[in-house]
VEXMAR-570176 format. One line per 4 residues: number of its first residue (from 1); their letters; for each residue z, x, y of C-alpha. Coordinates in Angstrom, 1 decimal. Layout:
VEXMAR-570176
NUM) a) Z X Y ~ ...
end
This chain:
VEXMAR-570176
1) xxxx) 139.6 -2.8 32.7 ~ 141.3 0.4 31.4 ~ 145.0 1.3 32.9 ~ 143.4 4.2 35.5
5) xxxx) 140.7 1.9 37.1 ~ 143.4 -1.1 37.5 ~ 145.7 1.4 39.4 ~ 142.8 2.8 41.6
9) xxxx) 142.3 -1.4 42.6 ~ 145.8 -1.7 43.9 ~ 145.4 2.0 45.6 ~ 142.1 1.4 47.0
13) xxxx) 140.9 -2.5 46.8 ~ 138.6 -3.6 44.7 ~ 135.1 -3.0 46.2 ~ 136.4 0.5 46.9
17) xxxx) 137.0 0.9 43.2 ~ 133.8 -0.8 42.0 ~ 132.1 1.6 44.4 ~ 133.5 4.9 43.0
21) xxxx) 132.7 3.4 39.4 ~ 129.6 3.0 40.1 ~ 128.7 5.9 42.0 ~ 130.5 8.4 39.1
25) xxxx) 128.3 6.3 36.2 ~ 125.4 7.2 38.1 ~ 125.9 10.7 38.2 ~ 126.5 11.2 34.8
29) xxxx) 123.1 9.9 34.1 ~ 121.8 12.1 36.6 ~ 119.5 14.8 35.4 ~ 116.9 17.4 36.8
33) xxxx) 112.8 17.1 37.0 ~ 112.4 20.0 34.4 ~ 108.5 19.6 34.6 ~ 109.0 20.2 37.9
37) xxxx) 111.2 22.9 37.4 ~ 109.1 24.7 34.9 ~ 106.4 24.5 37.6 ~ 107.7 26.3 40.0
41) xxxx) 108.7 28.6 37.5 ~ 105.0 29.2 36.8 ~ 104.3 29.1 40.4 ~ 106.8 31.7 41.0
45) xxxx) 105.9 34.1 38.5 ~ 102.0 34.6 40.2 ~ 103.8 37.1 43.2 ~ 103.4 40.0 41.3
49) xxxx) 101.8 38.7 37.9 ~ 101.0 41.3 35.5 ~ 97.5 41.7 33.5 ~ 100.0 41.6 30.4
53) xxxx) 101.3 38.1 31.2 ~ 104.6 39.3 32.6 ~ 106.2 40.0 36.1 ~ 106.0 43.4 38.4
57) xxxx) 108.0 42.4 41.6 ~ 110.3 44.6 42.5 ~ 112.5 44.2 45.7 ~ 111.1 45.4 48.6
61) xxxx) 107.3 45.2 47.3 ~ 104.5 42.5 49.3 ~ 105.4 40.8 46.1 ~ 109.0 40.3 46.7
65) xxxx) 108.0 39.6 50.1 ~ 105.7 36.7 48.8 ~ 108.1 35.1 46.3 ~ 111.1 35.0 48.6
69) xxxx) 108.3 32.6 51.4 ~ 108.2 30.5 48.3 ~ 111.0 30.1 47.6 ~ 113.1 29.4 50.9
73) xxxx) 109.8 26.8 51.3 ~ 111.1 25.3 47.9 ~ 114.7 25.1 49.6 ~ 113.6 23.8 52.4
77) xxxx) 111.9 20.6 50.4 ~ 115.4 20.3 48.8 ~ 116.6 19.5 52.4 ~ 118.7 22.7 52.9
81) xxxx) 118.9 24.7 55.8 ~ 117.9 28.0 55.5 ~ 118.7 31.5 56.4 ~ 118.9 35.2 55.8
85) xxxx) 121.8 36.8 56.8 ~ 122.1 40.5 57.5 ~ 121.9 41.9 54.1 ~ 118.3 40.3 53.4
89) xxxx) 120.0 37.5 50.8 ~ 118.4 34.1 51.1 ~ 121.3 31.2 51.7 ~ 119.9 27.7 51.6
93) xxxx) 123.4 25.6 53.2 ~ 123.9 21.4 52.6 ~ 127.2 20.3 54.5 ~ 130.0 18.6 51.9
97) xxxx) 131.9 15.2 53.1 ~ 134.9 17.1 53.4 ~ 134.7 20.0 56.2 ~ 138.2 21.3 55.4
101) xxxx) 136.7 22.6 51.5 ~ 135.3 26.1 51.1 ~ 131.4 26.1 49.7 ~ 130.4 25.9 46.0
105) xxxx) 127.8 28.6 45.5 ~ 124.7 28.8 42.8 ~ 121.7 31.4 42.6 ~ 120.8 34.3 40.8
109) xxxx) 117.9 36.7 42.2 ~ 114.0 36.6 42.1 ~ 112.9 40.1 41.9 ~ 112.2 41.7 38.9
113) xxxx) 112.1 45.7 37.3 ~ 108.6 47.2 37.0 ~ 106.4 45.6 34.3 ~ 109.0 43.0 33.7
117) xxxx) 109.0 39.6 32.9 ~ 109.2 35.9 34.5 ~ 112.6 34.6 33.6 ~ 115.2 37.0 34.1
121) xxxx) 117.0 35.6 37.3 ~ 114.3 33.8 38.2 ~ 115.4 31.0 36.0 ~ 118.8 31.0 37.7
125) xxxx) 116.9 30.9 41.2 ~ 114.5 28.0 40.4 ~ 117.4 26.0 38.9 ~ 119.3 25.8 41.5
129) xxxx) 117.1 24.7 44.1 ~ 115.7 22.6 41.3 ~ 119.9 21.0 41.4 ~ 119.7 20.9 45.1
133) xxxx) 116.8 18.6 45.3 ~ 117.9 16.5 42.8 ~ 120.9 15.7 44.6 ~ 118.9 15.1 47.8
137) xxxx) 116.8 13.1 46.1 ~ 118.9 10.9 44.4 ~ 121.5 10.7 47.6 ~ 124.8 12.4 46.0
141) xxxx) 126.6 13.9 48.8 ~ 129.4 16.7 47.5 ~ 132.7 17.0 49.0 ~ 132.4 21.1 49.3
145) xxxx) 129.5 22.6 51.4 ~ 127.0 23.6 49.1 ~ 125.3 27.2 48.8 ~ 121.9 28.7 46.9
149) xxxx) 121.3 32.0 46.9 ~ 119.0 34.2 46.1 ~ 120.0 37.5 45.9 ~ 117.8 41.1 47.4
153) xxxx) 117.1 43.7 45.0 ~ 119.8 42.7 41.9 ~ 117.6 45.1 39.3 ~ 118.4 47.7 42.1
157) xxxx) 121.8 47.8 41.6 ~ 123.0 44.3 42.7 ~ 122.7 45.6 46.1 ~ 122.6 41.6 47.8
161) xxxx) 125.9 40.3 46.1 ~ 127.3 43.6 46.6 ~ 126.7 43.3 50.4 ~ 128.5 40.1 50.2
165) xxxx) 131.9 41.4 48.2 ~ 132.1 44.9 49.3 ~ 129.7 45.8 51.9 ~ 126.9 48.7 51.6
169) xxxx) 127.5 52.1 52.3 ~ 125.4 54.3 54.6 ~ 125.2 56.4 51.3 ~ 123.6 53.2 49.3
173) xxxx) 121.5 52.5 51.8 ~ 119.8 55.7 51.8 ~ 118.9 55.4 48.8 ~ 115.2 55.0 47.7
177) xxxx) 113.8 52.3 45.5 ~ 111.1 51.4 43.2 ~ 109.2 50.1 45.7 ~ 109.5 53.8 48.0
181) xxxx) 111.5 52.1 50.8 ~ 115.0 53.0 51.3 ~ 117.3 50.0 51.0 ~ 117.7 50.0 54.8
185) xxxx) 114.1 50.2 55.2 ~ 113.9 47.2 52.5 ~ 116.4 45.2 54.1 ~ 114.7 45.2 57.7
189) xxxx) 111.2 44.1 55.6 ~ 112.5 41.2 54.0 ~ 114.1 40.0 57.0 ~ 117.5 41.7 57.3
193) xxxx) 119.4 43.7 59.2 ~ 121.4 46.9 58.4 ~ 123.3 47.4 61.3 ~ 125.0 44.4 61.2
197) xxxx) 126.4 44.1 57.5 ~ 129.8 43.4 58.6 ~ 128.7 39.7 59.4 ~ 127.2 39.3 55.5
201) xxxx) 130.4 40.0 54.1 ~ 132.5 37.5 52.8 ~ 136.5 37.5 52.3 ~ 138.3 36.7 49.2
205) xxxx) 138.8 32.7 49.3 ~ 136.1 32.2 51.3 ~ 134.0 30.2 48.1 ~ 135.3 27.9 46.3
209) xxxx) 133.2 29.0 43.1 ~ 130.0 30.5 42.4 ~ 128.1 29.5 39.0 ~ 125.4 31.4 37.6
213) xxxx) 122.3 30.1 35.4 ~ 120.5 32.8 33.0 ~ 118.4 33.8 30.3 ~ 120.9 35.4 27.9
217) xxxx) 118.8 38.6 27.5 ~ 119.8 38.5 23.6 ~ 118.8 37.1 21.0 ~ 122.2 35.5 19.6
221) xxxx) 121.6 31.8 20.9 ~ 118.3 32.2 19.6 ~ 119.1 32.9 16.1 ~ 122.2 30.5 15.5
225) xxxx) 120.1 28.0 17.1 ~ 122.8 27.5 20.1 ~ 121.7 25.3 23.5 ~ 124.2 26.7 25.7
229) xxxx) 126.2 30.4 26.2 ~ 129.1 30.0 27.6 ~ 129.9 33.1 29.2 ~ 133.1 34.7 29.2
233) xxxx) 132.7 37.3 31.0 ~ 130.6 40.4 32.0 ~ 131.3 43.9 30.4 ~ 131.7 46.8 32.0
237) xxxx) 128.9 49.4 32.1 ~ 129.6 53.1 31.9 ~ 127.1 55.9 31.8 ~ 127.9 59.9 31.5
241) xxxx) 125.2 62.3 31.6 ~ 125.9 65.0 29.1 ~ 124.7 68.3 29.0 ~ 125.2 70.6 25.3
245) xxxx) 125.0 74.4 25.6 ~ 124.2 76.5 23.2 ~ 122.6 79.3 22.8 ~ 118.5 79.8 22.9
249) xxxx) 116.9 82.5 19.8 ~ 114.4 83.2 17.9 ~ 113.9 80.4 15.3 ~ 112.1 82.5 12.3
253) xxxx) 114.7 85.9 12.5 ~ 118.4 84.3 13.2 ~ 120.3 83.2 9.8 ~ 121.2 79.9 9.7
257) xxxx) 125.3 80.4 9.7 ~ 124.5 82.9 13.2 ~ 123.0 79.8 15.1 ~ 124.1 78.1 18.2
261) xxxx) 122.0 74.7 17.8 ~ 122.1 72.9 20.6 ~ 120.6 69.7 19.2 ~ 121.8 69.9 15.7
265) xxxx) 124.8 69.3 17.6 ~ 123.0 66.5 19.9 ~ 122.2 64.9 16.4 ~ 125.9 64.9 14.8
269) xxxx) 127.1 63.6 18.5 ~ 124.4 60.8 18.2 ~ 125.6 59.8 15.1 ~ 129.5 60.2 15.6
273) xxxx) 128.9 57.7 18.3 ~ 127.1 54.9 16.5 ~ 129.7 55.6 13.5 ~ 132.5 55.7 15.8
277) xxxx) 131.6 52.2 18.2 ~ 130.8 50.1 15.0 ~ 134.0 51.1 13.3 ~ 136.3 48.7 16.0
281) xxxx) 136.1 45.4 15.7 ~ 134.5 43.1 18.3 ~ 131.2 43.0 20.2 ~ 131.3 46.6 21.9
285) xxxx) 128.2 48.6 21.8 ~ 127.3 52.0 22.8 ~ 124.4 53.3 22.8 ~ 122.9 57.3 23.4
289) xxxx) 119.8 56.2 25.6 ~ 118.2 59.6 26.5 ~ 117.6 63.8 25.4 ~ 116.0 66.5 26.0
293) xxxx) 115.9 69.8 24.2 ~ 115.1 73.4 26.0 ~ 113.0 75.4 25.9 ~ 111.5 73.0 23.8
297) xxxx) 109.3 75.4 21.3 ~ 108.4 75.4 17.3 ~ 109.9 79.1 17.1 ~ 113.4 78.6 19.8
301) xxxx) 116.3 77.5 18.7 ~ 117.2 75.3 21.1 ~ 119.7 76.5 23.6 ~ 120.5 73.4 25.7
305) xxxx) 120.4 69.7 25.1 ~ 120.0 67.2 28.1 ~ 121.8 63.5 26.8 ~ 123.7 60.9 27.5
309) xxxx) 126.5 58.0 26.7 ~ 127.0 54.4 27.7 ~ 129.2 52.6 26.6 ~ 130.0 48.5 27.4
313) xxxx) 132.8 46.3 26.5 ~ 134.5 43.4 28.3 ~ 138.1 45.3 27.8 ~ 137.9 48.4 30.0
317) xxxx) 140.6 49.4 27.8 ~ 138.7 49.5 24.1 ~ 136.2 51.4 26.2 ~ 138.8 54.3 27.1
321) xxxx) 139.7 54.2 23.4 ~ 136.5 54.8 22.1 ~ 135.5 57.7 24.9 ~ 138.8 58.9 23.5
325) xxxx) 137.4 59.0 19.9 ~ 134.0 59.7 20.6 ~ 135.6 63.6 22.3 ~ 138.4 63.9 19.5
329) xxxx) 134.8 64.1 17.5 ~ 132.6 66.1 19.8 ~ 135.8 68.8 19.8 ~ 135.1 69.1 16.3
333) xxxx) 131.1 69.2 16.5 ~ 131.2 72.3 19.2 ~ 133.6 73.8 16.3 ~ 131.1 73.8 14.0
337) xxxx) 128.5 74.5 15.7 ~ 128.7 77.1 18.6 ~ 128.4 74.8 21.0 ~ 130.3 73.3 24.3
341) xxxx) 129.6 69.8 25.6 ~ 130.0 68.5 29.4 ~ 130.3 64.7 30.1 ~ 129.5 64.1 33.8
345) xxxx) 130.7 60.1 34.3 ~ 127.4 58.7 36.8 ~ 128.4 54.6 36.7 ~ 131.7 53.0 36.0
349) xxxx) 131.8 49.1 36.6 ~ 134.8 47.0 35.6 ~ 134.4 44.0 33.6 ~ 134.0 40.6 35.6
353) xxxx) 135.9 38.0 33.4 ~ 134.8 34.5 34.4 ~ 137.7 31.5 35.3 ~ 138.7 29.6 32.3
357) xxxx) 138.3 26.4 33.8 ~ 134.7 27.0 34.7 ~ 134.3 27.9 31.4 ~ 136.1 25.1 30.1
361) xxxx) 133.8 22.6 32.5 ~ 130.3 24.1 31.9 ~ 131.3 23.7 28.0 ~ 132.3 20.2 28.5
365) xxxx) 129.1 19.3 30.1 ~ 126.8 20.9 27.4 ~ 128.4 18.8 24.9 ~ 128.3 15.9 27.4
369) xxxx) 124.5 15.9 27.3 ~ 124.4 16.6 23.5 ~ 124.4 20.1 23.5 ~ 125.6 22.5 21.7
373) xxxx) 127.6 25.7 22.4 ~ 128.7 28.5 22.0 ~ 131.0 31.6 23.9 ~ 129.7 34.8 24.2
377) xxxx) 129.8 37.8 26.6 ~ 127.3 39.0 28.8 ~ 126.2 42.7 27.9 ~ 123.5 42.7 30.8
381) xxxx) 125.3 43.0 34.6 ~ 124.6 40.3 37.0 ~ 125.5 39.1 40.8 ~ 128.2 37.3 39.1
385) xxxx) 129.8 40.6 38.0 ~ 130.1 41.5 42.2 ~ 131.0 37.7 43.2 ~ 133.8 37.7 40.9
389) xxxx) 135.9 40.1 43.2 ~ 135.8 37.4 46.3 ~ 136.1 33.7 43.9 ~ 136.3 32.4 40.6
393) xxxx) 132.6 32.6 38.7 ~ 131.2 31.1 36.1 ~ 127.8 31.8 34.2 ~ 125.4 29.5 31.8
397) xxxx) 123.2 31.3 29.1 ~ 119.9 29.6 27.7 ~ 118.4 31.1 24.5 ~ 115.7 34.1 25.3
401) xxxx) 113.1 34.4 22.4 ~ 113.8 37.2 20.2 ~ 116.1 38.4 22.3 ~ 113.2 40.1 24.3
405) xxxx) 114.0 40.7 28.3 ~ 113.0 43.0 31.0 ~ 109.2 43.0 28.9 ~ 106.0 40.6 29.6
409) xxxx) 107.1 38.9 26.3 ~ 110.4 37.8 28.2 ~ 110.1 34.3 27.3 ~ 112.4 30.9 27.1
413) xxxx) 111.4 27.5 26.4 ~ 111.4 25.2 29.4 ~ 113.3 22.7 26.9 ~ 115.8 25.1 27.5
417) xxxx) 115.2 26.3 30.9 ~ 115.5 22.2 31.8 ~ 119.3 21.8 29.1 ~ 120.6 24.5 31.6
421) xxxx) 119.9 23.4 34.6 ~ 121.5 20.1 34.0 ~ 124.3 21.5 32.7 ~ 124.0 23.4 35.9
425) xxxx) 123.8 20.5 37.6 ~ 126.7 18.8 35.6 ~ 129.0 21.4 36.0 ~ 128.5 21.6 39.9
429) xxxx) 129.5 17.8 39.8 ~ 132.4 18.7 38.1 ~ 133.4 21.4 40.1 ~ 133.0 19.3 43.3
433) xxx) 135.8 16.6 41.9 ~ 138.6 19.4 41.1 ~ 138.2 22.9 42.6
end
């Protein structure tokens, strides 16, 4: 008998003590059905199955309609209760032993983008009403209330978790989707209601925790051959439209030094901003994702260029630097070219760090089941990104082959799917005994 089970004896008693033992031994050999797991996985990923193998379900589609029956019947096997509250997001709820403790949280989202594929969120879904059932079946009872979630329309703009931090605005819900509905309209179809969103709000302290499970949607775990991602946190994402005047003329009678080129100056901006991003150190990235040149002839100069900048980093501040740099260079393109530039900011989300003790947990049970890990950031957004503003989150990566998401050939093994769901599972266990 080591020194902390001989004083729980004279705290407790004995049997008390022998009891806890016991029960704690037990759930560190508990694990998940990842056959199972992987089945409903497969089972999932026929509501809106693709003749190219992958996933077309956007929120608000029969599809999405489809899935989410599924799955709140899958929660309901895993003996939660289950509702939708106002905002459309499906909550299955299992009371903790201890009333007085704010709810641990776990979920991710099922929908998916047009002509997508069957793992992105879907994984994070599966697993944890694959975690819940476990523990029903195998009669652990946690001290917090516990909380799955599946979150409405995420590739929409997180729109469910953002119901739940921040509320919708009348100006978000008239927006239209992929699936032609407005997100008002989408939210009455799947089983919400709009005019009460106050009631789907939640207050900062109100969770405990929330824990995320993911594909990485890279290929870095993948190639160094890494189990687990640890996540530290979600980058920001910022977008500027950007519009390059110039001046429009004939392409066979203007001299070359009397030109206005509005896309030779697109094309020194596109490379100033790769040059400029990879020459800081770290794991930035910024990328010019769109153009268009006007009028768009063989014999016109072009006269106006349509583009674009985005830029992600997990330090909003190394992303003001390199905006900073990337204009000090565009001064010097219109300069030399004729030209003027316009940067018109569309998106601007902060970063989401996760808490270092989750991180510190999920790590320590990956290496409790034997595998290994690594920390990395998360370049994609995520519900986690909008529950970070009301509790402390934390978010688990498996490997994605090739690095290949938001495509049919979105793929991860279930080996994998199955290591992160009981570290899923682990690190809800975990959280349960010290948050």
């Amino acid at each position: 008998m080591n020194r902390r089970e001989f004083g729980l004896n004279l705290l407790l008693g004995v049997p008390a003590v022998a009891s806890l033992i016991s029960q704690v031994k037990a759930q560190t050999k508990l694990r998940v059905n990842g056959e199972r797991l992987n089945l409903h996985l497969k089972e999932l990923a026929e509501f809106g199955k693709t003749p190219e193998g992958g996933t077309s379900r956007v929120a608000y589609s029969d599809a999405d309609l489809q899935a989410r029956e599924y799955a709140m019947r899958l929660m309901r096997e895993a003996r939660l209760d289950v509702s939708i509250d106002a905002a459309g997001n499906i909550i299955g709820q299992r009371a903790g032993t201890n009333a007085s403790l704010k709810p641990l949280m776990i979920g991710s989202h099922i929908d998916s983008v047009p002509a997508g594929g069957s793992y992105d969120g879907q994984v994070g879904s599966m697993g944890a009403i694959e975690v819940a059932q476990t523990l029903a079946e195998n009669n652990v009872k946690l001290k917090h209330p516990l909380e799955v979630i599946i979150f409405q329309n995420e590739e929409g703009g997180t729109t469910g978790s953002a119901a739940i931090s921040r509320g919708l605005t009348e100006k978000v819900l008239d927006q239209t989707t992929n699936s032609k509905k407005t997100i008002r309209e989408g939210i009455k179809f799947i089983g919400g209601n709009p005019d009460k969103l106050a009631e789907a709000v939640r207050k900062k302290g109100d969770l405990a925790g929330y824990v995320e499970l993911h594909i990485e949607q890279g290929g870095i775990l993948a190639q160094e051959k890494i189990n687990i991602g640890v996540v530290e946190g979600i980058v920001s994402v910022n977008w500027w439209d950007v519009t390059i005047e110039g001046f429009a003329n004939h392409a066979g009678t203007t001299p070359m030094n009397q030109r206005h080129d509005a896309l030779l100056a697109a094309a020194k901006y596109i490379e100033a901003v790769n040059r400029i991003v990879t020459s800081i150190p770290g794991r930035q990235v910024g990328t010019v994702g769109k153009i268009q040149a006007f009028p768009g002839a063989y014999n016109v100069i072009p006269g106006k260029v349509l583009t674009s900048l985005g830029l992600r980093d997990l330090d909003a501040e190394k992303v003001k630097l390199m905006f900073e740099k990337i204009q000090a260079e565009v001064r010097q393109i219109e300069a030399s070219t004729g030209t003027k530039f316009e940067f018109k900011q569309v998106n601007s989300s902060k970063p989401a760090l996760t808490d270092k003790r989750f991180q510190s947990i999920i790590g320590d049970s990956a290496k409790e089941l034997g595998l290994t890990t690594k920390l990395l950031p998360s370049g994609a957004g995520h519900d986690a990104q909008e529950i970070a503003d009301i509790c402390p989150i934390g978010m688990i990566f498996v490997p994605s082959r090739d690095g290949i998401s938001h495509s049919p050939r979105e793929f991860s093994e279930p080996a994998d799917i199955t290591n992160g769901a009981n570290v899923l599972l682990h690190t809800l266990l975990k959280l349960d005994a010290t948050v």
